[in-house]
Structure formats: structure tokens, C-alpha cells
N, C-alpha and C positions, 0 to 999 in steps of 0.2 A: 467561401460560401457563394461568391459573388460566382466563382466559375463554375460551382457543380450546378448553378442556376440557370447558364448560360447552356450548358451541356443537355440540360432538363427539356427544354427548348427547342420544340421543333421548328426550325423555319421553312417554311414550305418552297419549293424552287419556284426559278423566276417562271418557268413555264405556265406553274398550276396558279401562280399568283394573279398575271396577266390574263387567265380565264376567269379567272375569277374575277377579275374585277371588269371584264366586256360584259361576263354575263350580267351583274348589277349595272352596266349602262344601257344594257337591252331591255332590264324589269323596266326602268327608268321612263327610256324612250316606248317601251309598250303601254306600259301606263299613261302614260301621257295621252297618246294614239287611242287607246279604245274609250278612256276616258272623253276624249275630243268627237273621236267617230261612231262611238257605239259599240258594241259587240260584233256583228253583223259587217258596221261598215269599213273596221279598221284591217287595212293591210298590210304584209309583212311587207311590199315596199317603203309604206308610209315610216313604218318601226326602226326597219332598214336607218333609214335617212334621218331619224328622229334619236336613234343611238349613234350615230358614226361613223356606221359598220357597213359593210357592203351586204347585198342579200344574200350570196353565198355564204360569209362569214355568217348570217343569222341564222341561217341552215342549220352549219356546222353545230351549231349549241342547241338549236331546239327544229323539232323533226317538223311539227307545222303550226299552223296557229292556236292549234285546240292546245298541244302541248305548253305554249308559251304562255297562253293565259295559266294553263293550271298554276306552272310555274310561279306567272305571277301572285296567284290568289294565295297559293301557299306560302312564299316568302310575305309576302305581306299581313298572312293572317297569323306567322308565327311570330312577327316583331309586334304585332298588339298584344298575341298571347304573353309572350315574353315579360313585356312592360306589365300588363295585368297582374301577372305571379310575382313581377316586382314588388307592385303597389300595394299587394294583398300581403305580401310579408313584412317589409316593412313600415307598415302603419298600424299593424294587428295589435298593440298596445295603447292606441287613442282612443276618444272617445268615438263610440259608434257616428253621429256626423260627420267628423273628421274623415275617416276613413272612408266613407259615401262620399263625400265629396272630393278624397285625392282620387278616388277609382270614376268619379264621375268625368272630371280634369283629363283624368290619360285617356280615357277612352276619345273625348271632343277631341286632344291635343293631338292623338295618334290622325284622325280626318282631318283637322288642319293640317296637317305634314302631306297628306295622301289624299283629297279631295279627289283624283282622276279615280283611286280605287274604292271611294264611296260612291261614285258612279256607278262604275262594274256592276258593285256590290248591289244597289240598290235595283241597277236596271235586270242583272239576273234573279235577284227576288219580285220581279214583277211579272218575270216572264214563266218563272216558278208558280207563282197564284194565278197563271192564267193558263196553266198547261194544260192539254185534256188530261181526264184521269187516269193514272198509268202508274210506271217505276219512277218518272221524272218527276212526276208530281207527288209522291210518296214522301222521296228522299229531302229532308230538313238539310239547309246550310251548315255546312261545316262549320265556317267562319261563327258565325251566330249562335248557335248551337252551342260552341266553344264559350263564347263572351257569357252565354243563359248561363251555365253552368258555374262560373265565375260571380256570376250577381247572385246566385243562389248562395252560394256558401256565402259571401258577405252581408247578405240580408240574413242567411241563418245568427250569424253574429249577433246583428241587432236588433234580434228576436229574442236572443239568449242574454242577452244586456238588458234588456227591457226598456231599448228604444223603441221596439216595435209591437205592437198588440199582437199577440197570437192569434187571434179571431181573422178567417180569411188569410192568412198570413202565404196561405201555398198558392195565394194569385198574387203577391207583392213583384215576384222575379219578373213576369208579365207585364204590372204596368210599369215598373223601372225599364222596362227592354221599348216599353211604346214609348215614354218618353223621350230615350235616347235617340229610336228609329225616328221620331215625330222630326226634334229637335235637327236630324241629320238630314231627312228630306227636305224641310222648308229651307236650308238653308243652301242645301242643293237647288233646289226650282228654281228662289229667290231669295239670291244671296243679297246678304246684306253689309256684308265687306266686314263684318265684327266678329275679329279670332271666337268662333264656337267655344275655347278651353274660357271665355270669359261667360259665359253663360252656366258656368260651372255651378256658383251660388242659387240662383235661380231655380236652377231645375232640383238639387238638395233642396230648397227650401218648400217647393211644391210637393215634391216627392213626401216629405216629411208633414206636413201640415195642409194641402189641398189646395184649393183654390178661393178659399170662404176666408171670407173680410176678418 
């Protein structure tokens, strides 16, 4: 058993192994970089030196900076998806709070992990609401768009549970998404050094009951 297992098994050569893992020290060091500089002001020198890698080598892997951020936005908005479709399966038999608050947890805990790419994140949604009006400003965030769609079906839940009022119920995914954006900005401007996955409770417990004594 043990060997048709081993046989089953692909192990990828040292070549592809070693690209693969430069390119995860380049998300790394880019993240870092445009988190630190901006969008605008970060360089593929800066990136360069900030992964290990020479600028040629960063070439090599991504054609310019536009490609590198993609890169980055993508990889990093498929390990939140990822983790989401985790949370969202296995917790689907708790009680509806339960489950709001483990999807509340991964989503802060995935920005404590990635604080440089709540940056990005946040400064390309600013500069999205300030665009003139056009295709640029059309186009909704991937990233977030992804996450809405995620909180819908989990609020469908505890609609269908009868945690949640039906009345209004198709503006709930909205203020859940303001909370969390709310929650992510303050704590981007002015941080207050307290892991966001600990604010977890709080933000369930508003969500759930408001703000009235």
C-alpha cells in the first residue's frame, strides 16, 4: 500500500521546486515593498533586495510591476478564499453565531498574517472611489466581491435558522462587509498593536444586537 502510495506521488523536480519557492519570496518581499511604499512608489529594485534575488532574477519570474502586483493580489486573495470555503464547511453544523464568528476570526486573522496586503488592498479601493467615471471605475474588486459573496451565503444561513430577521435581510451582507472594511482601516491608520482576530467577539456581538445599551 505504502508503495503504490509513494508511486501515486508526484514529486515535482528540484528545478520547478526552487521557482517556486523564489517566486513565494518575491510575493513576500513585494508585499512588503508596496505595503511600505505605496502602489506608485514601490520598485522592482526595492522588491529586488527585499526578496534576495537580483533584478534580473525578478525579471525572470514577472515581466513588470503591474504583473507582480497582480500576482501578488491573486495569490493572496486565493489563500483568504481558500481559508473562507474552509470555515464555511466546516463549521456548517454550529450554531448560526458560531459560525459568524469563526468566518469573522479568519477573515481579521488572514490581515494579521498580511497587514502589507491590506494596505494594497485598501489603498487600491481608494483610488477605485476616486477614479473618474469610466471602465476603471466600473469594475468592483475582485478580492472583495469574492469575500461579499461568501458573507452572503453565511448570512443566508442565519436567515434560514432564524437567527436573522428576514425584514431588510438583502442589506445584512453590506453592513457585515462595513464592519469588517471599518474594523480593517482603523486599524491600518491607527494601529493599536491588538491581533484584529481578537476583535472577533465584538464585531459578532454588534453585528448581532447593534449598538443600543
Amino acid at each position: 500500500m505504502k508503495r503504490s502510495s509513494e508511486i501515486g506521488t508526484r514529486i515535482l523536480p528540484l528545478r520547478e521546486r526552487l521557482k517556486g519557492e523564489t517566486q513565494r519570496e518575491i510575493l513576500h518581499g513585494a508585499e512588503a515593498v508596496f505595503g511600505q511604499s505605496g502602489l506608485n512608489g514601490a520598485r522592482m529594485e526595492d522588491i529586488a533586495a527585499r526578496a534576495g534575488v537580483s533584478v534580473g532574477t525578478l525579471y525572470n519570474h514577472f515581466q513588470d510591476r503591474d504583473a507582480l502586483l497582480s500576482a501578488l493580489v491573486v495569490s493572496r486573495r486565493e489563500d483568504l478564499l481558500n481559508r473562507l470555503d474552509e470555515v464555511l464547511a466546516a463549521h456548517d453544523k454550529e450554531p448560526f453565531g458560531g459560525q459568524l464568528e469563526h468566518f469573522v476570526r479568519a477573515v481579521l486573522e488572514h490581515f494579521d498574517s498580511h497587514k502589507a496586503f491590506l494596505a494594497i488592498l485598501l489603498e487600491s479601493e481608494h483610488a477605485r472611489a476616486h477614479a473618474p467615471v469610466g471602465p476603471r471605475a466600473s469594475r468592483p474588486n475582485t478580492a472583495l466581491l469574492q469575500v461579499y459573496r461568501r458573507v452572503e451565503e453565511l448570512l443566508l444561513r442565519g436567515t434560514i435558522a432564524g437567527a436573522l430577521r428576514p425584514e431588510g435581510a438583502e442589506l445584512f451582507p453590506s453592513f457585515l462587509m462595513g464592519i469588517l472594511k471599518g474594523t480593517l482601516s482603523r486599524e491600518l491608520y491607527a494601529p493599536t498593536g491588538v491581533p484584529l482576530a481578537n476583535r472577533a467577539p465584538a464585531l459578532v456581538l454588534f453585528f448581532l444586537h447593534g449598538a443600543g445599551a
